[in-house]
C-alpha positions as CSV (number, residue, x, y, z in Angstrom):
1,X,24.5,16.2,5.2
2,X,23.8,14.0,8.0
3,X,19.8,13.9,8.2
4,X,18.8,10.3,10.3
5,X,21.2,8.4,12.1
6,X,21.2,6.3,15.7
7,X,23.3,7.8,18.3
8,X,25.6,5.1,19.9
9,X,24.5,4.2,22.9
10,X,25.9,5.2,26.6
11,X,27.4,1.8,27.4
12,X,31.3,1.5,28.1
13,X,33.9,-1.1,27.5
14,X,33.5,-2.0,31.4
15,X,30.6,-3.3,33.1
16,X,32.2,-2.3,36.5
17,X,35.4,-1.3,37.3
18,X,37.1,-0.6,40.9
19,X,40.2,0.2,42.2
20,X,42.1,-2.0,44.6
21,X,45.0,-0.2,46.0
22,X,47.4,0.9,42.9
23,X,45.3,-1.7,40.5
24,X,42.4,-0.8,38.6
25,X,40.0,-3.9,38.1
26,X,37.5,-3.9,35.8
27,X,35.1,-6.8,33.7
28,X,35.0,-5.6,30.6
29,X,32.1,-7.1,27.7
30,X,34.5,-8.4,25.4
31,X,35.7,-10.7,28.2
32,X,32.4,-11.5,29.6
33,X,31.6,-12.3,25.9
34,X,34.7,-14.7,25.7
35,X,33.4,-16.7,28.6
36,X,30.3,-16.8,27.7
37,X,30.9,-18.0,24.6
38,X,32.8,-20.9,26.1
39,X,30.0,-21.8,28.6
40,X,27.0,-21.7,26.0
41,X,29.5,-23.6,23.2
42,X,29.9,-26.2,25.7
43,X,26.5,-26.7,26.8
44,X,25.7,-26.9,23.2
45,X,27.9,-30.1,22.3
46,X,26.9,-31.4,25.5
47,X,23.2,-31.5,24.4
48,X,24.4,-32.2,20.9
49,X,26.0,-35.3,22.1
50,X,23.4,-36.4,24.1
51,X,21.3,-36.9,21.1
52,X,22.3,-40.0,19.8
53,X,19.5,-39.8,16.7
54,X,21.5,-37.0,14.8
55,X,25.0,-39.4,14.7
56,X,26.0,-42.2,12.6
57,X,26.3,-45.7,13.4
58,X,29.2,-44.9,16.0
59,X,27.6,-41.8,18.2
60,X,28.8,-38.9,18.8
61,X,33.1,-38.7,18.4
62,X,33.8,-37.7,22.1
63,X,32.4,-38.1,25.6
64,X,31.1,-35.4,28.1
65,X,34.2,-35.4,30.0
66,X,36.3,-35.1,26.9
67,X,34.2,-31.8,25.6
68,X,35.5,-30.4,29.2
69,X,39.3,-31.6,28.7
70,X,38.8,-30.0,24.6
71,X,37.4,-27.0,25.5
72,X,40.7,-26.2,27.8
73,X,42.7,-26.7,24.3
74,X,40.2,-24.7,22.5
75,X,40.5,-21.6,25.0
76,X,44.2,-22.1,24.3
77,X,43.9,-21.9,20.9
78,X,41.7,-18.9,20.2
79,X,43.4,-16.9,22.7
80,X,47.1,-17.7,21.6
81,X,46.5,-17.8,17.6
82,X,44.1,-15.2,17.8
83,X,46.9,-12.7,19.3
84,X,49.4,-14.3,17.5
85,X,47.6,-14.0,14.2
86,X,46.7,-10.5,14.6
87,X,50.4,-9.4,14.6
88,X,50.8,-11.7,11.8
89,X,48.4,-10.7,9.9
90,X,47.8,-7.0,10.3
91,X,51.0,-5.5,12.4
92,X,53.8,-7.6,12.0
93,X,56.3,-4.8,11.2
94,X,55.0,-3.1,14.3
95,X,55.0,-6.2,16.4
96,X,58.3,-7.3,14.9
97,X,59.7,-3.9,16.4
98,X,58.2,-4.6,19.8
99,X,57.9,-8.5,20.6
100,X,57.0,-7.8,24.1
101,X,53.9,-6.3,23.2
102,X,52.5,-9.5,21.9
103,X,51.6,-10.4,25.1
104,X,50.0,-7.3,25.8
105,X,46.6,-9.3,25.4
106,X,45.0,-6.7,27.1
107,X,45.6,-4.2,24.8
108,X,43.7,-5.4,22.5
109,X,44.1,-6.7,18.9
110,X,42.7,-10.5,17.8
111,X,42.4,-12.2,14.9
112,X,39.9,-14.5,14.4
113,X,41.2,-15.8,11.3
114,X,44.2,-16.6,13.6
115,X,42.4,-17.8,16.0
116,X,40.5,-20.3,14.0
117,X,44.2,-21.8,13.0
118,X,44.8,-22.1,16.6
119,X,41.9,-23.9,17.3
120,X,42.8,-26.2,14.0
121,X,45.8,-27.1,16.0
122,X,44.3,-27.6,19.1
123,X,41.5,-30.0,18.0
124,X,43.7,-32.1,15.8
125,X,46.6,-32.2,18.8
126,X,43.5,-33.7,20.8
127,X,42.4,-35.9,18.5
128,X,45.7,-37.6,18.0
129,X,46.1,-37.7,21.7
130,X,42.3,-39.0,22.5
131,X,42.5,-41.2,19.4
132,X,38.7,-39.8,18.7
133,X,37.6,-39.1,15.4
134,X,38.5,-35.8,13.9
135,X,36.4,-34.7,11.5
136,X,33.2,-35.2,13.8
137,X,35.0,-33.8,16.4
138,X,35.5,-30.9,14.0
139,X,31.9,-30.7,13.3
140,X,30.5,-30.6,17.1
141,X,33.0,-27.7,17.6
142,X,32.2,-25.6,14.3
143,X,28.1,-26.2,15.7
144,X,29.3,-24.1,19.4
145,X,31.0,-21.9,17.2
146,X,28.3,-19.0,16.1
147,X,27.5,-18.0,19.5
148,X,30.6,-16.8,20.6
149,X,31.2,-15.4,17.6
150,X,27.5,-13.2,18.0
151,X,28.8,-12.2,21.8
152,X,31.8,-11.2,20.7
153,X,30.6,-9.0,17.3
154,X,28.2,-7.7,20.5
155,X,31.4,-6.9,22.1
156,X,33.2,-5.3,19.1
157,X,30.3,-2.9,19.3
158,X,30.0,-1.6,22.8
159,X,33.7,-1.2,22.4
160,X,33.0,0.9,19.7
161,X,35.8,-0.8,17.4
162,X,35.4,-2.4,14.1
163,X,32.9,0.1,13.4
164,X,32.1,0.1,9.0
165,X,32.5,3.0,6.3
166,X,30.3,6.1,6.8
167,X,26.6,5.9,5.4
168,X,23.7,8.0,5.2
169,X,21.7,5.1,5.8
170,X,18.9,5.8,8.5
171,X,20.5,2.8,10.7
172,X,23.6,4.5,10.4
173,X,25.5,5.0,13.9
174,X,27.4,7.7,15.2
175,X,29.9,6.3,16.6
176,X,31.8,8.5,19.6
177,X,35.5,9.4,19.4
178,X,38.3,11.6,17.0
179,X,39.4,8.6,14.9
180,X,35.4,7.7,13.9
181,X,34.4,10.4,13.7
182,X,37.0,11.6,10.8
183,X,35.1,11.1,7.5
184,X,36.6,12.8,4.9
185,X,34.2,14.9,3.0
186,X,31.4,14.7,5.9
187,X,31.1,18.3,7.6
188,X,29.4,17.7,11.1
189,X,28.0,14.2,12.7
190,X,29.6,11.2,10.9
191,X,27.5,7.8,10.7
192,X,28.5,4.6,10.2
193,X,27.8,1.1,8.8
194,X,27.3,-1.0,12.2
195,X,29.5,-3.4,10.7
196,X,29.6,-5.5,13.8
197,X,26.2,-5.8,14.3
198,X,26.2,-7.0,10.5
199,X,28.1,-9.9,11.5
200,X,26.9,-10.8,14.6
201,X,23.5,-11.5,12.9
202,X,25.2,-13.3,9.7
203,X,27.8,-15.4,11.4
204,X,26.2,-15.8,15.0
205,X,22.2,-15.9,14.2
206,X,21.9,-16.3,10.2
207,X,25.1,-18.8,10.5
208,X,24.5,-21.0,14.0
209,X,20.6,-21.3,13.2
210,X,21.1,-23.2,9.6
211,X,23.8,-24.9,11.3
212,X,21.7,-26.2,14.1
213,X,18.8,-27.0,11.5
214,X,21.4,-29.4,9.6
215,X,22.6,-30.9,12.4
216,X,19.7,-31.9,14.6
217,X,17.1,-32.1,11.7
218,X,18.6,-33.1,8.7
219,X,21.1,-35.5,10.1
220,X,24.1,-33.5,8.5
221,X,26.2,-35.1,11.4
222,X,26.1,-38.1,10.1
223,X,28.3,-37.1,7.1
224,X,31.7,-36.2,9.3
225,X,33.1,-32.6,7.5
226,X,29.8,-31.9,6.0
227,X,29.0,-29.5,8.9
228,X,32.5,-27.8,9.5
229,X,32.1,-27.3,5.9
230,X,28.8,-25.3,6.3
231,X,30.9,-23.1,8.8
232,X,33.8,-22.5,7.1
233,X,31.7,-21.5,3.8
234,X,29.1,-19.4,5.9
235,X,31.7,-17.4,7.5
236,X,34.3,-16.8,4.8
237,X,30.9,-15.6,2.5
238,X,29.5,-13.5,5.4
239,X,33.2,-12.2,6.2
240,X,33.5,-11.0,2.8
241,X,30.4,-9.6,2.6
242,X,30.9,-7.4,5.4
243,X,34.4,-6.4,5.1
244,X,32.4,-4.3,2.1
245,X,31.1,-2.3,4.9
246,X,33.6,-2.8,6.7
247,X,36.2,0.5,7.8
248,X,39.3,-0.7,6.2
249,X,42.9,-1.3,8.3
250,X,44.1,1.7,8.5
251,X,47.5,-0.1,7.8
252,X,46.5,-0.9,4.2
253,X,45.3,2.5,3.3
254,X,46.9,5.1,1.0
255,X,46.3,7.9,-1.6
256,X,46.2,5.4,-4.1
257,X,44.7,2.6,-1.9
258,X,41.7,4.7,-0.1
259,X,40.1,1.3,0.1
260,X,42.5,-0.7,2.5
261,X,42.9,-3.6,0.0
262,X,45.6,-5.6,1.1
263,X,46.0,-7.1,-2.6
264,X,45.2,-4.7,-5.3
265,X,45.1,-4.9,-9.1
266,X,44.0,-1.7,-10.7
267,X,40.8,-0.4,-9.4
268,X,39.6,-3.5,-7.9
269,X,41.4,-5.8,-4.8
270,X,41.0,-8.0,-1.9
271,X,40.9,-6.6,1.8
272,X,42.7,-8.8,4.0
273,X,39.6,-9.8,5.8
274,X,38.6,-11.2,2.4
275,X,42.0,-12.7,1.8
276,X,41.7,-15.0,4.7
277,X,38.4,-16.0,4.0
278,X,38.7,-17.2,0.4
279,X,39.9,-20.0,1.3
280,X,37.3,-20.7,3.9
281,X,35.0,-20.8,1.4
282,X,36.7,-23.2,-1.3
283,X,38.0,-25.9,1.9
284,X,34.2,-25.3,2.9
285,X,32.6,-26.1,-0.1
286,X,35.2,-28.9,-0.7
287,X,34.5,-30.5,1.9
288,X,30.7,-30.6,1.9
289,X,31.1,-31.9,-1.1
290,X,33.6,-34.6,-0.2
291,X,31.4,-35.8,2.5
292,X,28.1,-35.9,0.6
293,X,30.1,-37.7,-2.1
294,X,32.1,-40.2,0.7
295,X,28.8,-41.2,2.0
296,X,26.4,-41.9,-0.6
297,X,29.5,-44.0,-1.9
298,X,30.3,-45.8,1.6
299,X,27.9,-45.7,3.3
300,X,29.7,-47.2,6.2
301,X,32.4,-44.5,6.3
302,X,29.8,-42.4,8.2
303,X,31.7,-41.1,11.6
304,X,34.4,-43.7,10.9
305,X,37.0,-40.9,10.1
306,X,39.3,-41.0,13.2
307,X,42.7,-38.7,13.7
């Protein structure tokens, strides 16, 4: 029985909404979170760049007007592989069935796992075009990464979406609406991890603070990788922490699967969530190590890595 729990608050997908003849126009959070994301990441590798302490021998990989012509190719590429990647990944029989619908961005359904392979393919398309170094390119964008990525775990919340398994935990949300609501087992009030919040504070605070620390204080920047490497570890270990919380895709789920693992073997599997981030962490890992191991061998190879 349900005995503490904090009701979810009053706030709606919309901050304002108004109709305009047959249109109804509205600003929601999650889009407000989007932009704001972009305008904080940029200010931060503008500031980033401006110190030219924290880089190697060649400075920092790009120049102010170059972080504005980027981040028009890194809007591109969360937007379009973040939808594209959520069919993929999650619905693609359903998508498959109804192609139209994947532009239906509105409707909701992105992938940050996608997304992040979009931006991969957006950077390096710049790089080769810019001639600029890649992998510090790669690490000024994975340092503006966490606080879009706290905004829009802000976002997932006020949506109420992405909420995590039920708890009797005293932090334990009741989240409104049929579909959370419907705990199996649970007679009145159902609670919930607030998995969002969860990763807004590993991957946005937790993740974008050590980042920051590296990078401006312990000159992590001048190793090029060592930095996208902290990222893609951080998240794919905080991603699969959470998705433990986490309520599972309801696409995965089945008598014998109550879990949602994507990949199971017996009692014991993989959600998909944790499936995409495995290899986060290895490539992470890797590549710290790679850098720390390129350096302290060359010690001119610092920033020399170009696309």
């Amino acid at each position: 029985m349900l005995t503490a729990a904090i009701p979810f608050p009053d706030i709606g997908p919309d901050i304002f909404a108004f109709e305009l003849g047959s249109l109804h126009l509205a600003l929601r959070w999650y889009a407000l979170a989007y932009i704001a994301g972009v305008i904080i990441g940029t200010w931060l590798c503008i500031r980033t760049i401006r110190k030219p302490a924290v880089w190697g021998p060649l400075g920092p990989p790009v120049s102010r007007s170059q972080i504005e012509d980027l981040v028009t190719w890194i809007v591109a590429g969360v937007i379009i592989g973040g939808r594209v990647g959520y069919t993929m990944f999650y619905q693609p029989e359903y998508y498959l069935q109804h192609p139209l619908e994947i532009l239906m961005v509105w409707q909701g359904g992105m992938s940050f796992h996608g997304g992040f392979i979009g931006v991969v393919i957006a950077a390096t398309s710049f790089c080769l075009r810019q001639k600029v170094p890649l992998l510090s390119s790669a690490d000024l964008l994975a340092l503006a990464t966490p606080p879009g990525l706290l905004l829009g775990r802000l976002a997932n919340f006020t949506n109420n979406e992405l909420w995590g398994r039920p708890t009797d935990m005293p932090w334990g949300v009741t989240f409104p609406g049929e579909a959370a609501q419907a705990c199996e087992g649970i007679a009145g009030l159902c609670a919930r991890h607030p998995s969002q919040i969860y990763e807004a504070l590993l991957e946005g605070v937790m993740l974008g603070t050590l980042m920051l620390v590296l990078a401006w204080r312990r000159g992590w920047l001048k190793m090029p990788g060592a930095i996208t490497g902290v990222f893609l570890a951080g998240y794919g270990l905080s991603r699969a922490f959470v998705e433990l919380f986490r309520q599972p895709d309801l696409q995965f789920v089945s008598p014998g699967n109550p879990v949602g693992y994507a990949l199971q073997v017996g009692d014991w599997g993989l959600t998909m969530g944790q499936m995409l981030s495995l290899p986060m962490v290895i490539v992470g890992l890797a590549l710290i190590w790679w850098s720390f191991h390129r350096v302290r061998h060359d010690p001119q190879a610092a920033s020399s890595t170009t696309a």
